[in-house]
DRENKOLRO-194684 format. One record per residue (C-alpha): x, y, z. Coordinates in steps of 0.05 Angstrom, whole numbers, plus 5000, padded with zeros to 4 digits. Layout:
% DRENKOLRO-194684
XYZ
...
END
This chain:
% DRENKOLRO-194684
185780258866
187780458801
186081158819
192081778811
191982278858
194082978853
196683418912
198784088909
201684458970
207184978987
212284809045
211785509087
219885389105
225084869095
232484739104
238884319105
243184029166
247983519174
242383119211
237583189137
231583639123
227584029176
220784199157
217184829188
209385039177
207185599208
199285609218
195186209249
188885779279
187485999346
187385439372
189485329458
191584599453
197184439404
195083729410
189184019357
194484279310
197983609310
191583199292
188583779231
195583699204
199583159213
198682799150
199483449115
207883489148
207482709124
205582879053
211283509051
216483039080
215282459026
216082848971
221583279003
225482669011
224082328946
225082898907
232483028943
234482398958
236182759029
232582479086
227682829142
230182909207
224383409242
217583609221
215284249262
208484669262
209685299293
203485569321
203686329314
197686409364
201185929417
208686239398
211285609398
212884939359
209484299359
214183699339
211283259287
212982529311
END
């Protein structure tokens, strides 16, 4: 309590819709399970999307990891 905290980050990609902001992070772990990608960086999409959003006034709508070493994405719920 009483305590300020300082984060500093770079969003790898992000853009407009109708629906709000889409977040995308691409990450290179090789990782087989995207399950693992979800739980290393979850609150990492969380902290992007907060200040996105307050710093727009334009809400989220999807937070995405795309896993280069899986070629796919992994929705952030």
């Amino acid at each position: 309590a009483g305590e300020e905290v300082l984060l500093q980050g770079v969003v790898d990609c992000w853009f407009e819709t109708e629906a709000g902001i889409t977040i995308v992070d691409f990450k290179t772990d090789r990782v087989a399970d995207g399950a693992v990608l979800l739980q290393r960086y979850r609150e990492q999409l969380e902290l992007y999307a907060q200040m996105l959003s307050k710093t727009n006034g334009i809400p989220i709508c999807r937070k995405v990891i795309y896993s280069l070493f899986l070629h796919r994405e992994i929705e952030v719920e």
